[in-house]
Residue frames as a rotation matrix with the C-alpha (Angstrom) as fourth column:
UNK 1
0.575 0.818 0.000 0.00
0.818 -0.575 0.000 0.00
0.000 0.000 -1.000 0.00
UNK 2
-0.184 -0.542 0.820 1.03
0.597 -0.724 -0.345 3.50
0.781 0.426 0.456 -0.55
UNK 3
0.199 0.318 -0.927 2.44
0.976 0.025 0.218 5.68
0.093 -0.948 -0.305 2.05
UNK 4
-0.111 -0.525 0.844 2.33
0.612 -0.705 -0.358 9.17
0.783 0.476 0.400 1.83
UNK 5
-0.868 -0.478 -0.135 2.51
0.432 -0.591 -0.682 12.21
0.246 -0.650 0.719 4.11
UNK 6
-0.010 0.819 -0.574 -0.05
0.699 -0.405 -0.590 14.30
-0.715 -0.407 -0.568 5.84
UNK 7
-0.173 -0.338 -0.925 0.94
-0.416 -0.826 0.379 17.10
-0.893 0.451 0.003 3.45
UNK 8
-0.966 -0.250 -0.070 0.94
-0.133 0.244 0.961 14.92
-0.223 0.937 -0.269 0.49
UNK 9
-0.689 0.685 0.235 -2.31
0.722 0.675 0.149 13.66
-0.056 0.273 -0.960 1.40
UNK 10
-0.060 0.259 -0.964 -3.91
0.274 -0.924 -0.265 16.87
-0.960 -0.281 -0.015 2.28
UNK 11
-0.617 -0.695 -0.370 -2.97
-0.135 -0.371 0.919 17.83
-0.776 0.617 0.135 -1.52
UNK 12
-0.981 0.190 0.028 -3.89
0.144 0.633 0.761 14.65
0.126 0.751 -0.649 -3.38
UNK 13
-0.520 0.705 -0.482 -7.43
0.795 0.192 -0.576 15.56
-0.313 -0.682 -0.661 -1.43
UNK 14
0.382 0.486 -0.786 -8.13
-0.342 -0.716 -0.609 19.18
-0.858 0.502 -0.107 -2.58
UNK 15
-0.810 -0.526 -0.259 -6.81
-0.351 0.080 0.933 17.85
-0.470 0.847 -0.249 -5.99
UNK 16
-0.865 0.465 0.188 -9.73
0.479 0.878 0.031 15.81
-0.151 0.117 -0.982 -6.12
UNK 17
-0.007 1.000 -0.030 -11.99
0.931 -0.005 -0.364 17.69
-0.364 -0.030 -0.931 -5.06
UNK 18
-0.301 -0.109 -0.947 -11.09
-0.446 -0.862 0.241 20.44
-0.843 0.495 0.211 -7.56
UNK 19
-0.880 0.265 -0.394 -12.34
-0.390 0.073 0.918 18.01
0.272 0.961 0.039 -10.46
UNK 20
-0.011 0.989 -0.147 -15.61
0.868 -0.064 -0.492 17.04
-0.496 -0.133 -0.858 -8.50
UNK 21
0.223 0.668 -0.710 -16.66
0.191 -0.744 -0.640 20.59
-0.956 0.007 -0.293 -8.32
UNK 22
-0.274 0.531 -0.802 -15.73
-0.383 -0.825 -0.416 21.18
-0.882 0.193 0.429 -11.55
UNK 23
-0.968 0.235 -0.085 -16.74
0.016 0.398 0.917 18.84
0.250 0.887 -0.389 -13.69
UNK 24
-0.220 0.942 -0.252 -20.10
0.971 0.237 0.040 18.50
0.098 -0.235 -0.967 -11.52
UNK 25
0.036 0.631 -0.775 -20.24
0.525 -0.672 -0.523 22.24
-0.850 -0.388 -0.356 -11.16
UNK 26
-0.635 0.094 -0.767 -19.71
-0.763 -0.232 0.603 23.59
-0.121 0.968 0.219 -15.39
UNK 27
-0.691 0.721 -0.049 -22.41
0.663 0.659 0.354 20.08
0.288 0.212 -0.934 -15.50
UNK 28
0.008 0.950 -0.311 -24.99
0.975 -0.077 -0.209 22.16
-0.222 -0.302 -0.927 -13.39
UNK 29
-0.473 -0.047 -0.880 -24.09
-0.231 -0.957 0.175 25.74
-0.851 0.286 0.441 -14.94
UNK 30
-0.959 0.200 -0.200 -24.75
-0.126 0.333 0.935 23.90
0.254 0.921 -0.294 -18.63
UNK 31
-0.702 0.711 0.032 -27.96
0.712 0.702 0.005 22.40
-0.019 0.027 -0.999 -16.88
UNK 32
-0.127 0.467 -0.875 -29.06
0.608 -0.661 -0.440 25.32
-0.784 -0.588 -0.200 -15.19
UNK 33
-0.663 -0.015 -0.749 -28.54
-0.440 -0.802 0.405 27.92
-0.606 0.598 0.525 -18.76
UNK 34
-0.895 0.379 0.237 -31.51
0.388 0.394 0.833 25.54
0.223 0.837 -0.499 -20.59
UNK 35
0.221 0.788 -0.575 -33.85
0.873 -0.422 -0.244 26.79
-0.435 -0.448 -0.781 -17.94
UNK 36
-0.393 -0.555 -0.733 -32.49
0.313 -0.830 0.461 30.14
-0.864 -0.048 0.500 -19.09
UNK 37
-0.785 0.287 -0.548 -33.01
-0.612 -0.490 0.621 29.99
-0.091 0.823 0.560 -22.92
UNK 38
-0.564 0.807 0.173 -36.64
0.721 0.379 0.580 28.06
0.402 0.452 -0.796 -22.95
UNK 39
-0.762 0.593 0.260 -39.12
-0.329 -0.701 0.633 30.47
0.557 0.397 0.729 -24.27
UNK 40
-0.017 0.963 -0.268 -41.93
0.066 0.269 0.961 28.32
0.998 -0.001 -0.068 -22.70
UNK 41
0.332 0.194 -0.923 -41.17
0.937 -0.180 0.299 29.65
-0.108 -0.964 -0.241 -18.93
UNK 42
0.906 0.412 0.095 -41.95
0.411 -0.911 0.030 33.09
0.099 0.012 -0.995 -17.52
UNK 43
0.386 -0.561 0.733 -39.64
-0.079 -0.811 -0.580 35.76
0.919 0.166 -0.357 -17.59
UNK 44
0.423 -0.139 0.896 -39.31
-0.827 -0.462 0.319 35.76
0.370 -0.876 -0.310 -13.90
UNK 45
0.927 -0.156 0.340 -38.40
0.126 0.986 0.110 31.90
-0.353 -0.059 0.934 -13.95
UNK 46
0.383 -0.853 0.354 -35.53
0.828 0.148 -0.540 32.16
0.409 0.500 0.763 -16.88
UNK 47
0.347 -0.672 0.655 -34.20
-0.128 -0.725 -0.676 35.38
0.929 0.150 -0.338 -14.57
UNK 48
0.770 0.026 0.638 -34.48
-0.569 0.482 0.666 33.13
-0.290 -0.876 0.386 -11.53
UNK 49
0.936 -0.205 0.285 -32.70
0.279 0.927 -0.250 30.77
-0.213 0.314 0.925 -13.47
UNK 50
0.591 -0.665 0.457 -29.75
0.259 -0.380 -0.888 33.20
0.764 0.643 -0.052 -14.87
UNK 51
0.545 -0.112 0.831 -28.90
-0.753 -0.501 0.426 33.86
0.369 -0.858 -0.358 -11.48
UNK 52
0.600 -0.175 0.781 -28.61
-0.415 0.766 0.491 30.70
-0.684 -0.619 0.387 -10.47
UNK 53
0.859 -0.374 0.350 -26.41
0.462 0.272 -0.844 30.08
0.220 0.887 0.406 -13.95
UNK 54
0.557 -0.664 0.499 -23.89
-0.171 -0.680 -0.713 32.99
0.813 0.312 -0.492 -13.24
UNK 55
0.798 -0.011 0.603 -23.38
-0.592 -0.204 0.780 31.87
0.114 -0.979 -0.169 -9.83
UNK 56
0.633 -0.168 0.755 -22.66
-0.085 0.955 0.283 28.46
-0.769 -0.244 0.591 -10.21
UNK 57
0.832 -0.384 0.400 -20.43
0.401 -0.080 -0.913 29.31
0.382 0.920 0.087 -12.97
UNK 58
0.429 -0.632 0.646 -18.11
-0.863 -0.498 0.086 30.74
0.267 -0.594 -0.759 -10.21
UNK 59
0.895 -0.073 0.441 -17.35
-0.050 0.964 0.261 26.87
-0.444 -0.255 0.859 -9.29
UNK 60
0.602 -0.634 0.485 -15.45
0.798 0.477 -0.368 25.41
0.002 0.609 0.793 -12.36
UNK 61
0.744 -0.456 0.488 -13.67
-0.257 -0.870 -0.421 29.31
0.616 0.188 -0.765 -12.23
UNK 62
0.581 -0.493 0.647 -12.27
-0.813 -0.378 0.443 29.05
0.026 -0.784 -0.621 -9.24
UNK 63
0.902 0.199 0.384 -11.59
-0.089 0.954 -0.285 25.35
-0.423 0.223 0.878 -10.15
UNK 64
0.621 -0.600 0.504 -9.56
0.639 0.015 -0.769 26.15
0.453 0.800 0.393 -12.92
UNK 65
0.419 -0.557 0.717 -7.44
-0.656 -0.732 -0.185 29.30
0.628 -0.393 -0.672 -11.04
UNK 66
0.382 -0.550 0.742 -6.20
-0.758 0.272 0.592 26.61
-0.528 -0.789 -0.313 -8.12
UNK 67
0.987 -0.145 0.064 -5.87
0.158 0.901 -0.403 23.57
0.001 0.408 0.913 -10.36
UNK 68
0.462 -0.884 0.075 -2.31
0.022 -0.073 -0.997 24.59
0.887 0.462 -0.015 -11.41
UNK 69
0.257 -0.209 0.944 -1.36
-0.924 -0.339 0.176 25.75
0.284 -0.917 -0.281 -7.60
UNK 70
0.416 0.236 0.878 -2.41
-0.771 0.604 0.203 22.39
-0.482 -0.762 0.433 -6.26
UNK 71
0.968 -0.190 -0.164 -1.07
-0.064 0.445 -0.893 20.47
0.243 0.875 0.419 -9.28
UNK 72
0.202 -0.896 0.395 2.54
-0.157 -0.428 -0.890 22.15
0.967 0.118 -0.227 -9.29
UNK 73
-0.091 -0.543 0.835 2.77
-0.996 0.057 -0.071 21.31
-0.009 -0.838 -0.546 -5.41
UNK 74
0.879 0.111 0.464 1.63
-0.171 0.981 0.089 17.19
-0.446 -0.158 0.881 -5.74
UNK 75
0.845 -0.477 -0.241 4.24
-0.210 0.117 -0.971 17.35
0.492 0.871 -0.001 -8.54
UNK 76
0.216 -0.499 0.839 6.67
-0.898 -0.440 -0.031 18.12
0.384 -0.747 -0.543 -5.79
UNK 77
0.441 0.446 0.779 5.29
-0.803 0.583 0.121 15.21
-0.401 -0.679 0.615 -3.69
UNK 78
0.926 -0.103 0.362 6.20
0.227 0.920 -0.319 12.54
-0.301 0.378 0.876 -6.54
UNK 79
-0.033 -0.939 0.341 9.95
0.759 0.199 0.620 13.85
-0.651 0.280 0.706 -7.24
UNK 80
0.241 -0.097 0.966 9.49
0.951 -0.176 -0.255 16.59
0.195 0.980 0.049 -9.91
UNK 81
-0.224 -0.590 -0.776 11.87
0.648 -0.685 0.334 19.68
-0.728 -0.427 0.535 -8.51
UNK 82
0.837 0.484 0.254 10.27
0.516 -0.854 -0.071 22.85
0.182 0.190 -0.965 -9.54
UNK 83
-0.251 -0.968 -0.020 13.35
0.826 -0.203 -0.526 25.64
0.505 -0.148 0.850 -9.33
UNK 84
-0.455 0.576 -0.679 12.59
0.698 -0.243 -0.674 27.98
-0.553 -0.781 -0.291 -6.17
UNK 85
-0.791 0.347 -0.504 11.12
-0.443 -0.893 0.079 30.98
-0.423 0.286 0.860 -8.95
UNK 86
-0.611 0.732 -0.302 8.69
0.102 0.451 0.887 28.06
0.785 0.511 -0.350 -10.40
UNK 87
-0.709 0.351 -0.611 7.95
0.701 0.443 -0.559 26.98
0.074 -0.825 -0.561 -6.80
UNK 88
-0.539 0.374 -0.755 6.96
0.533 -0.542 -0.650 30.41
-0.652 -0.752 0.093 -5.56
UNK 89
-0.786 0.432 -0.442 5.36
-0.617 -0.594 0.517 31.29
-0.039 0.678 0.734 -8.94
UNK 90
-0.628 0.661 -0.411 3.12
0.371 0.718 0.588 28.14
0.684 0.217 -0.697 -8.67
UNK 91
-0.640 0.296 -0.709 2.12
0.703 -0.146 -0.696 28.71
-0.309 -0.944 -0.115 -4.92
UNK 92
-0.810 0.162 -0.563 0.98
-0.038 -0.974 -0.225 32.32
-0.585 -0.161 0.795 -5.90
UNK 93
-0.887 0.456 -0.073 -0.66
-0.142 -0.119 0.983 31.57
0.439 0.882 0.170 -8.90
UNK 94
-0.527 0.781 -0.336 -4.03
0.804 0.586 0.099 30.29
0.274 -0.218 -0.937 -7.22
UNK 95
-0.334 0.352 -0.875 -4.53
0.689 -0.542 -0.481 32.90
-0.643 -0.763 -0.062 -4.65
UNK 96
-0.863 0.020 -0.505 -3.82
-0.305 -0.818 0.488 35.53
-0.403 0.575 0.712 -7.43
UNK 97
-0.876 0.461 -0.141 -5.85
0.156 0.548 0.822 33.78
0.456 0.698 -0.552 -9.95
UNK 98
-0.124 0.838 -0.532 -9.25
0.991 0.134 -0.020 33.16
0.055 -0.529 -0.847 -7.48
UNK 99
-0.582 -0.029 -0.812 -8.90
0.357 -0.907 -0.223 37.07
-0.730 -0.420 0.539 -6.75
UNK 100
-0.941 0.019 -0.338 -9.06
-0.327 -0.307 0.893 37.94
-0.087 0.951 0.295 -10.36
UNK 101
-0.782 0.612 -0.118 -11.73
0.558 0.772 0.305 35.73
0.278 0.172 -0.945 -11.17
UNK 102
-0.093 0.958 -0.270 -13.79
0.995 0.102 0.020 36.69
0.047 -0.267 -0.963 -8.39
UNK 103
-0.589 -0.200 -0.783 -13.11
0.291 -0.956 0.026 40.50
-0.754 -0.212 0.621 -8.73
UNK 104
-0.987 -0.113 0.114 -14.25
0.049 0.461 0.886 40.20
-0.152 0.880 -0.449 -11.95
UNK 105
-0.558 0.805 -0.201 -17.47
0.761 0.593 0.264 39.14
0.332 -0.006 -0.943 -10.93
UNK 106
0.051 0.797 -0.602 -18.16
0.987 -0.130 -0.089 41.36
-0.150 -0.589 -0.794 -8.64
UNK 107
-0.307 -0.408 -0.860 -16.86
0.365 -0.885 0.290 44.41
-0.879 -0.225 0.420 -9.99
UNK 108
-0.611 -0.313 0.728 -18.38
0.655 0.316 0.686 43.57
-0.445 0.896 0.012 -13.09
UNK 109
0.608 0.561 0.562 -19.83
0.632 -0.770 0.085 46.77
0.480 0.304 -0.823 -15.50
UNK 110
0.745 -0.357 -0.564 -16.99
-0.088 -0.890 0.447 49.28
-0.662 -0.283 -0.694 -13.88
UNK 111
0.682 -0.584 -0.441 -14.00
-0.601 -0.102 -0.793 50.09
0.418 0.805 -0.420 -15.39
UNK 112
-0.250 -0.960 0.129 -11.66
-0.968 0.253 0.004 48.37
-0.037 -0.124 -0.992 -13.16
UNK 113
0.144 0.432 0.890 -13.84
-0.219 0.891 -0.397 45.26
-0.965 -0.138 0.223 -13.78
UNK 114
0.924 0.166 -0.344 -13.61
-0.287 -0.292 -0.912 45.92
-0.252 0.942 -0.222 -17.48
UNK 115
0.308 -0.936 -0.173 -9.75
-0.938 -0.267 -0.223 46.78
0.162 0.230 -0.959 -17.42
UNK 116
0.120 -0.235 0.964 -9.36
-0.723 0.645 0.248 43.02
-0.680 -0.727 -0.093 -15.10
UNK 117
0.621 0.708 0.335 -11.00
-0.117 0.507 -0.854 41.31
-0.775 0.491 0.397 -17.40
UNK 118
0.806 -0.406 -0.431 -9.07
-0.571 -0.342 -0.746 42.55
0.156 0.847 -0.507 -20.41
UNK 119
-0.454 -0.891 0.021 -5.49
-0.890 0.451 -0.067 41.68
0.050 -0.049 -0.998 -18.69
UNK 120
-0.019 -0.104 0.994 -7.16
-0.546 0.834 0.077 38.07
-0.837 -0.542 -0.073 -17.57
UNK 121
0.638 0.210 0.741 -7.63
0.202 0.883 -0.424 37.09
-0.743 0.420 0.521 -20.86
UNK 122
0.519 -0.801 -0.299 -4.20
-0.710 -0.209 -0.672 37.96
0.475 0.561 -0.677 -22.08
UNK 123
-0.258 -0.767 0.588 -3.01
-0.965 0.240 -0.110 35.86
-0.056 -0.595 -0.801 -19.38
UNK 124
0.419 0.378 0.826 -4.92
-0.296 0.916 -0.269 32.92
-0.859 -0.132 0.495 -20.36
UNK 125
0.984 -0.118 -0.135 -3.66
-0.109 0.204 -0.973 33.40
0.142 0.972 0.188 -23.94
UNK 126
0.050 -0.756 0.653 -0.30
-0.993 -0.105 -0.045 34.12
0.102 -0.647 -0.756 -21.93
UNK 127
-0.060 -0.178 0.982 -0.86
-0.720 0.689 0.081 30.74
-0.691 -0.703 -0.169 -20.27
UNK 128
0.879 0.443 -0.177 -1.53
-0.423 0.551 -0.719 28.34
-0.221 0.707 0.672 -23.38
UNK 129
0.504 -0.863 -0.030 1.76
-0.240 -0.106 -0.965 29.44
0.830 0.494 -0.261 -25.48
UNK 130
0.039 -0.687 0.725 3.76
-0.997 -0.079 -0.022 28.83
0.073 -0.722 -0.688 -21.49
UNK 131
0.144 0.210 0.967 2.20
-0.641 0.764 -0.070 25.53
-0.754 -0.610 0.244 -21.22
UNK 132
0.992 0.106 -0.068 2.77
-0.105 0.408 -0.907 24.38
-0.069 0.907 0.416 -24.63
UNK 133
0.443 -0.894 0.065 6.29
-0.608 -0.353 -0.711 25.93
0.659 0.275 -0.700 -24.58
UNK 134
-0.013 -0.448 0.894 7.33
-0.968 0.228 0.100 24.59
-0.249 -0.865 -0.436 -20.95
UNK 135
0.699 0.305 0.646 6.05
-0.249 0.952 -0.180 21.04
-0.670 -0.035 0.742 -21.66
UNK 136
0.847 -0.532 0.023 7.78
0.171 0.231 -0.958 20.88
0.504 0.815 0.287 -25.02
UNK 137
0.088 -0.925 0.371 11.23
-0.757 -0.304 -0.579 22.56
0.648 -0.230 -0.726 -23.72
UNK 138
-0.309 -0.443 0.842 11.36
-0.922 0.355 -0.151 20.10
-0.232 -0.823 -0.518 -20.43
UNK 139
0.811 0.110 0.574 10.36
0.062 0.960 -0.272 16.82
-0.581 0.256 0.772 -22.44
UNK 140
0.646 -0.764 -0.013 13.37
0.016 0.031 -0.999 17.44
0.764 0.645 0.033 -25.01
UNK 141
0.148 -0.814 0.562 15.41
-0.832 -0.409 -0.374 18.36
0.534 -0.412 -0.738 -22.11
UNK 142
-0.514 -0.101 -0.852 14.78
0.188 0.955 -0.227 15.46
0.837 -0.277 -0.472 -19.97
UNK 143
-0.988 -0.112 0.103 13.34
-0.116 0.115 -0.987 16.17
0.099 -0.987 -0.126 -16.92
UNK 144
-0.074 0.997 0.023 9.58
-0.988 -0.070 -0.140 15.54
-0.138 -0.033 0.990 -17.93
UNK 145
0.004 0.163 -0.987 10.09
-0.784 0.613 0.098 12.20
0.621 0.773 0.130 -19.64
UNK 146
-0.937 0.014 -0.350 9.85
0.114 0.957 -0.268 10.23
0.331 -0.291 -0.898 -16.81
UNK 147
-0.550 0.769 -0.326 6.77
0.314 -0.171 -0.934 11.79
-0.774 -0.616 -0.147 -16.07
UNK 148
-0.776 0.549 0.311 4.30
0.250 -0.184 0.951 11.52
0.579 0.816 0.005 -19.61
UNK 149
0.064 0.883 -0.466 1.38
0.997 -0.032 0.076 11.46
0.052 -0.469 -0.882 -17.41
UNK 150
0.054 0.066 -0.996 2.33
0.466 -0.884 -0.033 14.80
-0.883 -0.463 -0.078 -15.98
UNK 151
-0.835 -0.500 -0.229 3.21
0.026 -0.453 0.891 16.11
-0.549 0.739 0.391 -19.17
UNK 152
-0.862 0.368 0.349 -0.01
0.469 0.317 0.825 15.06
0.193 0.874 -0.445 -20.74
UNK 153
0.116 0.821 -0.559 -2.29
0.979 -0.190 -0.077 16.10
-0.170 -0.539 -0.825 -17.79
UNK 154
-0.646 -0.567 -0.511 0.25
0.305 -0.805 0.509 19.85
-0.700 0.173 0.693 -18.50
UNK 155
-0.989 -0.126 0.071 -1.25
0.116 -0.394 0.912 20.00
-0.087 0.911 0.404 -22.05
UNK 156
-0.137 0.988 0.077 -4.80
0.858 0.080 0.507 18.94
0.494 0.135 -0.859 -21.54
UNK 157
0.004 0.363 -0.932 -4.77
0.888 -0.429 -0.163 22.06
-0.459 -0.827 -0.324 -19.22
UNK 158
-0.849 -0.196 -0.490 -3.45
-0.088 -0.864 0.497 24.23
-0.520 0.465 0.716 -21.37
UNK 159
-0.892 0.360 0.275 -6.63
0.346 0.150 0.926 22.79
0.292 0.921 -0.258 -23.78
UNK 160
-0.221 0.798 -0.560 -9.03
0.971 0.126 -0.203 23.46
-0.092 -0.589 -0.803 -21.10
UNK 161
-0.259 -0.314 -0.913 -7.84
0.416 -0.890 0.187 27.07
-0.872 -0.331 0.361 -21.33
UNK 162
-0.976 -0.155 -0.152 -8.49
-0.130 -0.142 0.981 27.21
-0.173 0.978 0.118 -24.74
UNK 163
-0.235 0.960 -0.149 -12.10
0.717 0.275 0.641 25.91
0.656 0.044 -0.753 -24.73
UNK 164
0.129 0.467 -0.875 -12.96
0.835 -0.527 -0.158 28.06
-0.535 -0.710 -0.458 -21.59
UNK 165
-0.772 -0.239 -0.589 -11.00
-0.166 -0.818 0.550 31.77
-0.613 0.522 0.592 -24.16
UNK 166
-0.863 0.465 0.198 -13.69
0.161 -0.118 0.980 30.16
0.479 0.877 0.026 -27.29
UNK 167
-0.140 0.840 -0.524 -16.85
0.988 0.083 -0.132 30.03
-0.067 -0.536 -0.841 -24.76
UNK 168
0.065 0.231 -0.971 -16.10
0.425 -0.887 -0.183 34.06
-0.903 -0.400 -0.156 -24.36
UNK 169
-0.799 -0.216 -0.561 -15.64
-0.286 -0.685 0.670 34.59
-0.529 0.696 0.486 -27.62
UNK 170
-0.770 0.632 0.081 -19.00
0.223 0.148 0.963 32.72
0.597 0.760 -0.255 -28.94
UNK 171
-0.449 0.606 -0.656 -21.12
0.856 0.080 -0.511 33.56
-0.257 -0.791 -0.555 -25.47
UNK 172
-0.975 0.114 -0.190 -21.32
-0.072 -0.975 -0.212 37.44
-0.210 -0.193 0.959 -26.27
UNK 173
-0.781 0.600 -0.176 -24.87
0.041 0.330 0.943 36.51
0.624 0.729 -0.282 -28.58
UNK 174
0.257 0.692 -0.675 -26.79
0.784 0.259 0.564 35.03
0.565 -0.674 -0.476 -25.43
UNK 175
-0.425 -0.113 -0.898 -25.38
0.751 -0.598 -0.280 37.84
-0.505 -0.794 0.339 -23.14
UNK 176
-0.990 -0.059 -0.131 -27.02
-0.048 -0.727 0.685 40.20
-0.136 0.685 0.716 -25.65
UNK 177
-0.462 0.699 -0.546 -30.39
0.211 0.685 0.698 38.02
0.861 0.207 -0.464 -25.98
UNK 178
-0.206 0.090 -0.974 -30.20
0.963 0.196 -0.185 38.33
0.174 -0.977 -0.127 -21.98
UNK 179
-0.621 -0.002 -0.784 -30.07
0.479 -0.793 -0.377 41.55
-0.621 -0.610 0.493 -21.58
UNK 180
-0.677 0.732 0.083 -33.11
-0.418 -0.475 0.774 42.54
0.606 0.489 0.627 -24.22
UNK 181
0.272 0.665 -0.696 -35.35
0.542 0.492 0.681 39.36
0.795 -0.562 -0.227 -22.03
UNK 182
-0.074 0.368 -0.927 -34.34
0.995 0.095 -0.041 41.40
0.073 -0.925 -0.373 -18.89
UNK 183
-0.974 -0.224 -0.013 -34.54
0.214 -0.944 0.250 45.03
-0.069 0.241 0.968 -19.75
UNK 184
-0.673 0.704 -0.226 -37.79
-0.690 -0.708 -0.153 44.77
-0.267 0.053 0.962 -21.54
UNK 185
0.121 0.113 0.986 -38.63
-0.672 0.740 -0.003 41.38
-0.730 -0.663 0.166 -21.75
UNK 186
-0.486 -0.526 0.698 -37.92
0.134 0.744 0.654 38.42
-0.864 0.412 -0.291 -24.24
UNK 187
0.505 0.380 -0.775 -38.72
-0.687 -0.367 -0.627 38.72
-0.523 0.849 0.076 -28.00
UNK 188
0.904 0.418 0.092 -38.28
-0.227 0.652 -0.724 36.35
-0.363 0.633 0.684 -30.86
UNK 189
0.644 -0.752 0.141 -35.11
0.039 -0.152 -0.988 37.71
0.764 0.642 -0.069 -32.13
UNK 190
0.183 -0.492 0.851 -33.66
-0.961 -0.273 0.049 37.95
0.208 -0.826 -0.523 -28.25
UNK 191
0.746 0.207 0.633 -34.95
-0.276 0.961 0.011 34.02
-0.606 -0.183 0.774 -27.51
UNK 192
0.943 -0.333 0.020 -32.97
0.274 0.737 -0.618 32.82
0.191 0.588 0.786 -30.63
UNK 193
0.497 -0.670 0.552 -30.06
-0.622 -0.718 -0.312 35.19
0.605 -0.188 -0.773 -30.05
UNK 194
0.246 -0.068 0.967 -29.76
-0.939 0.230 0.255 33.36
-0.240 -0.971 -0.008 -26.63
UNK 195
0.844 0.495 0.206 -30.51
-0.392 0.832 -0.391 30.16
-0.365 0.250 0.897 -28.02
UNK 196
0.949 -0.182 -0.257 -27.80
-0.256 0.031 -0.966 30.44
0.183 0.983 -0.017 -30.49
UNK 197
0.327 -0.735 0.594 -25.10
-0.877 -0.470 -0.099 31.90
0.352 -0.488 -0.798 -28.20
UNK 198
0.430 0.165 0.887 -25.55
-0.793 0.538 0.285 28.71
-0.431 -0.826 0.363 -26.19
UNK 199
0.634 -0.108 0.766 -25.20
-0.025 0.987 0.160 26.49
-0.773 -0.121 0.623 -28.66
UNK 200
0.433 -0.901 0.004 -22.21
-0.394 -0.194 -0.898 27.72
0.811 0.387 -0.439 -30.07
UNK 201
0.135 -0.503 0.854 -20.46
-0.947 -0.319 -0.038 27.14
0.291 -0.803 -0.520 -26.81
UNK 202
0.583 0.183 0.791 -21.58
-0.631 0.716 0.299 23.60
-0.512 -0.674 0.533 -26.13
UNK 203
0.843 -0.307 -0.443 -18.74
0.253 0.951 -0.177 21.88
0.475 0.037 0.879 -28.01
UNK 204
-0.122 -0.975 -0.186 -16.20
0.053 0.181 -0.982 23.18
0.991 -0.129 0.030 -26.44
UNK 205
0.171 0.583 0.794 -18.47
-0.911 -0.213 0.352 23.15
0.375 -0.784 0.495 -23.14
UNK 206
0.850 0.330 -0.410 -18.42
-0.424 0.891 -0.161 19.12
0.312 0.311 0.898 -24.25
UNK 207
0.394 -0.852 -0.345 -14.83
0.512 0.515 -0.687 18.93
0.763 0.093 0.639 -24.64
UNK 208
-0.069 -0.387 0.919 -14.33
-0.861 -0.443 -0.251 20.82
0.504 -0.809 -0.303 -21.61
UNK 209
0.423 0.139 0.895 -16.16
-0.756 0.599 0.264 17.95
-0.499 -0.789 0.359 -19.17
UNK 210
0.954 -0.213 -0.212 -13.97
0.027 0.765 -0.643 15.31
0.299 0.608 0.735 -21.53
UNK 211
-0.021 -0.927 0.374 -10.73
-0.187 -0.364 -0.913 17.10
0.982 -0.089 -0.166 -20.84
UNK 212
-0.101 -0.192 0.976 -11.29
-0.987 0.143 -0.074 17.02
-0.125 -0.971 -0.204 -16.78
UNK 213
0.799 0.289 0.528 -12.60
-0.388 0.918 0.086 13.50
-0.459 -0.273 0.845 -16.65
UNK 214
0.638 -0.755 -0.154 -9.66
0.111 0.287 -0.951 12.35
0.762 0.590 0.267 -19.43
UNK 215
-0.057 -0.929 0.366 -7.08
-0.239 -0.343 -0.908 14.27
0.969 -0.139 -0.203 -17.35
UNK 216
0.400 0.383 0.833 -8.57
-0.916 0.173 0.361 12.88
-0.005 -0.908 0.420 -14.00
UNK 217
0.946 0.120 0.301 -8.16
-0.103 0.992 -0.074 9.33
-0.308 0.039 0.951 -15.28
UNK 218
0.413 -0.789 -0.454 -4.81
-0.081 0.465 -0.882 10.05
0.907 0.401 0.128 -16.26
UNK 219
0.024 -0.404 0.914 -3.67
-0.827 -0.521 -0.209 11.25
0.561 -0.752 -0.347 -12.87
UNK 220
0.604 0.234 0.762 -4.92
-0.640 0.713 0.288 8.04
-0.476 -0.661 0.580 -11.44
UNK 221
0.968 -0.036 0.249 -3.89
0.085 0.978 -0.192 5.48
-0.236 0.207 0.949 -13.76
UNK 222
0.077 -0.940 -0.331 -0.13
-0.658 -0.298 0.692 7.39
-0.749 0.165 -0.642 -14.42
UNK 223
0.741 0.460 -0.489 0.94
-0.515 -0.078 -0.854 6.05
-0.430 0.885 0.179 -18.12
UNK 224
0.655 -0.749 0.101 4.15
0.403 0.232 -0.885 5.02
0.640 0.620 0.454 -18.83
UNK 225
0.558 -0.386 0.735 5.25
-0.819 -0.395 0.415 6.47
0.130 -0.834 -0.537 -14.87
């Protein structure tokens, strides 16, 4: 049987339960945004419902902002030496990251919500081209290759990022739709709007809850470790 530390376990623990909540919480945002665009409940229902959408969409956020934190210390745990400017850039990242996020939210419609916003998705595009780059550079060098798993679980994150950057670029539609159905209330051309938005989004919504569960099952079953 494996024996690991209090610390290690502690880890391997909120690891986990960073891909519960979010695979099971971007599952009940997705559920929760049909109540949203069906025309055949009341206005006051599908703005009950948007509420409960935007919220629970905080989940898989915050999800994704620690994932790398908690990730980059287990790494630790199994042997993979991080040099102390990675170390203390991992650590930070979360906190920072969860701030953003939730500043975001709540600051959202000012300017310094606006301005936040702007840098965060430079820093996701930022974060792709690092995680692509880093993975590649330390598998040629050597110090990934004993560790494909990690390396693979590396990229699928970076893809996750990528699916979560197209969602904001095909979402704007339904956030447009949304705000004619709550202003002055829904209308034919607002309903489909909405409709549409949505289902632009859901393949890479799809290949989001593929990518956690995939990159879950590698973590367990380690590849070629």
């Amino acid at each position: 049987m494996e024996e690991i530390t209090l610390a290690h376990g502690i880890f391997k623990y909120l690891h986990i339960l960073l891909f519960v909540y979010w695979l099971g919480g971007d599952a009940g945002v997705f559920y929760s945004s049909t109540f949203v665009t069906n025309t055949k409940l009341s206005r006051e229902s599908r703005l009950t419902a948007f509420k409960i959408f935007i919220n629970l969409d905080m989940l898989p956020r915050y999800c994704l902002a620690l994932m790398l934190t908690v990730g980059g210390i287990l790494a630790e745990f199994i042997g993979y030496e991080h040099p102390l400017w990675q170390t203390i850039a991992i650590v930070a990242l979360g906190p920072v990251w969860v701030w953003v996020v939730h500043t975001i939210h709540v600051k959202e419609g000012t300017e310094f919500g606006k301005t936040l916003a702007l840098w965060d998705k430079r820093f996701r595009v930022f974060m792709i081209v690092a995680l692509v780059s880093s993975v590649a550079y330390h598998w040629v060098t050597g110090p990934l290759q004993p560790y494909p798993w990690l390396a693979a679980k590396l990229l699928i994150f970076a893809f996750l990022i990528f699916c979560g950057f197209m969602i904001r670029l095909k979402i704007p539609p339904f956030i447009e739709g949304f705000k004619v159905m709550a202003s002055t209330g829904p209308t034919p051309e607002s309903d489909q709007k909405m409709i549409d938005g949505m289902g632009a989004c859901r393949p890479y919504v799809l290949l989001i809850w593929a990518g956690v569960a995939i990159s879950a099952l590698i973590g367990v079953l380690k590849p070629g470790g």
